[in-house]
N, C-alpha and C positions, 0 to 999 in steps of 0.2 A: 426553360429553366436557366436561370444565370447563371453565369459562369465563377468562380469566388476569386474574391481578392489575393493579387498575388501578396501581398502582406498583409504578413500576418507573427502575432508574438505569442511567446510561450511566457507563460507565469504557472504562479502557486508551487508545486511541488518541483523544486530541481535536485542533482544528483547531491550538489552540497549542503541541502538544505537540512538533510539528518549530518548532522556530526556527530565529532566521535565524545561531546559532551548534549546530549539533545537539548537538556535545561538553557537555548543560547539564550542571551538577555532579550530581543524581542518578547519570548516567552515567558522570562521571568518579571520583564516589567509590569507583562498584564495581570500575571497573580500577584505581582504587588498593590498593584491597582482594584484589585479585587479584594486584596487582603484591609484594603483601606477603606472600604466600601459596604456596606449592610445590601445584600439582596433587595430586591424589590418586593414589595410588603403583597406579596398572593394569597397569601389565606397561609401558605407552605410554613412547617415551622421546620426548619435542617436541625440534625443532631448536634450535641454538644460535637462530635468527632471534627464539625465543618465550621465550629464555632461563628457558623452565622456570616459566613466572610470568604475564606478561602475555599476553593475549591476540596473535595473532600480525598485524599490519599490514602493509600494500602499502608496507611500505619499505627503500628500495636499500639494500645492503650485500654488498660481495662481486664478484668478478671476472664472475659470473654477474649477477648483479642490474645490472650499468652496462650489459651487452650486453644482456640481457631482466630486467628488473624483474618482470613478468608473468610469466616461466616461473619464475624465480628465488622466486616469492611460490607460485605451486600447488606447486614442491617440498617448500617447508616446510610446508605443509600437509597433504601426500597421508598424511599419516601418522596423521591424523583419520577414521577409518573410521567410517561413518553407525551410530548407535547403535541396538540391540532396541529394540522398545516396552516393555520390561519396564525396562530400565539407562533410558533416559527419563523414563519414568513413576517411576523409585523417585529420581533424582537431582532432579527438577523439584516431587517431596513433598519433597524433604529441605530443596531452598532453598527453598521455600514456608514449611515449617512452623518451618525454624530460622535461617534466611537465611546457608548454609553455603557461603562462597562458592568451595569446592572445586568442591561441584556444580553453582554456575552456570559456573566454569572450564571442564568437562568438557559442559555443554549447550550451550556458544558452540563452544570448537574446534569439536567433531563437527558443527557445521553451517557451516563456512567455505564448504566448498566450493558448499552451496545460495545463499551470496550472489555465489560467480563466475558459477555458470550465471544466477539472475536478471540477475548484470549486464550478462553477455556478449548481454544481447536488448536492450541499450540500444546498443549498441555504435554503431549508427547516427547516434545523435542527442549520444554524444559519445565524440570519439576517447580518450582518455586513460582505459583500461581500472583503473585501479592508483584514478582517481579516486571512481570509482563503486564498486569493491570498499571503500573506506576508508567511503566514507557508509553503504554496505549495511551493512557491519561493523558502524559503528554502531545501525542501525536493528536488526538483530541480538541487539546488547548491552541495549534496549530491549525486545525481546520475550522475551527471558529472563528480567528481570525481570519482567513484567507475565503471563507464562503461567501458565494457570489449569490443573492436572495433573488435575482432575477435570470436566472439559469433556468431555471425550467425544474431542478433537480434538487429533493429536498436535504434536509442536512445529516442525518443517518445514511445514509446513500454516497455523500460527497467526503463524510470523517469516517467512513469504513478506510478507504483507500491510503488517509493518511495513518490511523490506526492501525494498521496491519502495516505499515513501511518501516513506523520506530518500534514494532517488536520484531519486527523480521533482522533490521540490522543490530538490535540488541542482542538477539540468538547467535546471530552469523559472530558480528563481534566477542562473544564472551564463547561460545561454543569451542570457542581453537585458539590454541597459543597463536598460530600464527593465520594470522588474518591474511585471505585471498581475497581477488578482485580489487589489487591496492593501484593498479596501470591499467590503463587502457589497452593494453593487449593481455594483459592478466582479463580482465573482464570479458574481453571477447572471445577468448579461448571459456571465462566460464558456462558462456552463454552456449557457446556452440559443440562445447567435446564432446557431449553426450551424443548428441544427435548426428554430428559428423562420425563417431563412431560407430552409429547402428546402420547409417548407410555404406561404409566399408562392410559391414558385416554383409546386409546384404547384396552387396557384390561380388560376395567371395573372396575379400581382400582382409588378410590379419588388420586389424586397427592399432597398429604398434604405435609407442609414438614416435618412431621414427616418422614412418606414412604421415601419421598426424602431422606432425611437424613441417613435413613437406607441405601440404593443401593449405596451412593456415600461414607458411611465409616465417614462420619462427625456429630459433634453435631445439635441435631436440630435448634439450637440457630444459628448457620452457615449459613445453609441456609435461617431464618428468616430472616439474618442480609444481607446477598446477592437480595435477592427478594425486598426488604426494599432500596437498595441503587441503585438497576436498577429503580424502579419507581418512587426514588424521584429525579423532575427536580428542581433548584433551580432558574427557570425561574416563572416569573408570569405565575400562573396554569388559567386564564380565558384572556391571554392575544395570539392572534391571534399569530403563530411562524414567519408569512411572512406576509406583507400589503397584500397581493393578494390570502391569505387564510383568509379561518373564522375557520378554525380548530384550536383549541388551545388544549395545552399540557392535561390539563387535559380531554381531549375527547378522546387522544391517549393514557394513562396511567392509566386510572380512575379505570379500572380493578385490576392494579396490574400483570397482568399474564403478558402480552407483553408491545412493547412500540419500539421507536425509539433507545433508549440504549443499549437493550443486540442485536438488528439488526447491531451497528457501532459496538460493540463488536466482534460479528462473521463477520461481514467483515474484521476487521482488523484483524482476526485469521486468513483470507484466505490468506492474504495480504504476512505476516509473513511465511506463509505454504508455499505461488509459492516463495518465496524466499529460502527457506532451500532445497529444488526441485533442485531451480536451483546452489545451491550451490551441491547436490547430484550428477549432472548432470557433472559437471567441470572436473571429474578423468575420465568420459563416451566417450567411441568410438563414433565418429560420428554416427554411424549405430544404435547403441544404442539410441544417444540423440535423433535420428530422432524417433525411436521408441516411447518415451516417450512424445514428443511433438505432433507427429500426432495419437496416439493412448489413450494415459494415459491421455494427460492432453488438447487437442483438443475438444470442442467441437461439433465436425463435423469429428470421427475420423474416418480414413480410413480402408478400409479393412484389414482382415488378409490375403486375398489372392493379392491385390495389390500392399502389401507390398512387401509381399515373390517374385514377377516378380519382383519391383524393384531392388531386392538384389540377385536373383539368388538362391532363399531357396524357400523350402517347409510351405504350409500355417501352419502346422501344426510345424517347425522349427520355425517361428515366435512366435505361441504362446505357446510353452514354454519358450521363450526366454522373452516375455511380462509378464510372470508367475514369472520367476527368477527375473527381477527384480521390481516389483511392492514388492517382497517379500524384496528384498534388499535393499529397499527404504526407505519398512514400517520401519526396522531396523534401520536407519540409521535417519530416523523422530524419530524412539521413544528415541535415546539418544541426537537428539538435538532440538527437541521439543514434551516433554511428551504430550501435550495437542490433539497432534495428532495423537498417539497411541489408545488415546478414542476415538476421532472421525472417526477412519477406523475400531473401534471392534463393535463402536455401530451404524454405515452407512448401 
């Protein structure tokens, strides 16, 4: 098995790609360009809400929309049926190769509904359903542009990951006066307190932040001020988070130790992680990527010897191979996201 190229580039998702206005003008030129543009003629008629042009948004209009906004917004959309892999694949070459923005019209609708159900698992952490559909949207309109139709990987699949990034730092954003993870040692103490704490713990050692403070290299005041801005919600602290709970914020954070914050924190560290993967991945031999996808980053990976029949190698050819580059990887994380250099030394 070959060995992989030592370069190699990261694209699509980077740290500053979500800002702190996600609407940037790349995004908006394409829904202008959309707005300027009649659909491509499928048989589909879109509701008046989409007036046949723009992409369709969480906004009120109508006797139905003042009473449910939220039922009034999945009507207008039910009418986007989830696309073949074949209508995918041929609409996703065409805006690739001529940037027709017919077909990125027709790859965004037919995935509305994947950004209601990602949102509806946040639903917890913020009431206002219509708010997190509108970011998702956007993160949506952002994977459509940047999907790559010869990946291997279909597009529901590849705009989950963007999807869940611009509702996660909408949450993290509006969730706290004051916004954490704004430096790079801010960030790396988010990434890591939790976990560095539970290891002090079990070693028998208090996890003050003094200690803390020591092992990560920073003032103790640093970590005061990090611990301090994860458990403060600047939600009403006795106020229920969802009508259909009675849990409220201060029963979740009352401790101080954990909480919902540094949890959407280290989600969105993952989020960022299988994105730089997959930009690692891009200069990789088929043979390789397959490696890494059914072994490294699989859930349910497959053998080292099922492998090796696959390909015509020795089990033990496999996993040096799997050796090389997990090592080449970890490299190629730590110059284009430090944060993950601590989390594979301290895993």
């Amino acid at each position: 098995m070959d060995s992989i190229d030592d370069k190699t580039k990261s694209e699509d998702l980077e740290e500053g790609d979500i800002e702190e206005n996600p609407l940037d003008p790349e995004v908006l030129d394409l829904n202008d360009e959309l707005g300027n543009e009649d659909p491509e003629d499928t048989g589909e008629k879109p509701d008046d809400g989409a007036s046949g042009r723009n992409l369709p948004i969480p906004r009120p209009s109508g006797s139905l929309a003042r009473l449910d906004p939220l039922a009034a917004y999945l009507n207008e959309i039910r009418s986007y049926k989830d696309l073949t892999e074949e209508e995918e694949h041929e609409l996703a070459v065409k805006f690739k190769e001529t940037g027709d923005v017919k077909a990125a019209y027709r790859l965004a609708t037919h995935n509305l509904t994947l950004v209601v159900k990602i949102a509806m698992t946040y639903r917890r952490e913020w009431e206002n359903m219509m708010d997190l559909i509108q970011e998702g949207n956007v993160g949506l309109m952002k994977a459509v542009q940047h999907f790559d139709p010869f990946r291997g990987v279909r597009l529901p699949a590849y705009a989950s990951w963007w999807i869940k990034a611009y509702i996660l730092k909408f949450i993290l954003d509006n969730w706290r006066l004051v916004k954490v993870g704004t430096t790079n040692t801010r960030r790396k103490l988010l990434y890591n307190l939790k976990k560095e704490k539970a290891r002090l713990e079990e070693m028998g050692i208090d996890p003050t932040s003094k200690n803390l403070a020591e092992h990560f290299g920073v003032d103790e005041k640093e970590i005061i001020d990090v611990e301090a801005s994860i458990g403060a919600a600047d939600v009403a602290m006795d106020t229920p988070t969802h009508p259909d709970s009675a849990l409220t914020p201060a029963q979740t954070i009352s401790d101080g130790k954990t909480g919902h914050a540094d949890e959407v924190v280290e989600e969105n560290f993952f989020h960022v992680l299988r994105e730089k993967i997959e930009g690692f991945m891009e200069n990789l031999k088929p043979v390789e990527r397959d490696l890494i996808a059914t072994r490294i980053l699989s859930e349910n990976p497959r053998s080292l010897k099922e492998i090796g029949e696959d390909y015509g190698v020795t089990r033990e050819a496999v996993r040096q191979s799997e050796q090389r580059l997990l090592k080449k990887m970890k490299l190629y994380l730590a110059e284009h996201l430090p944060e993950a250099e601590d989390y594979f030394n301290n895993s």
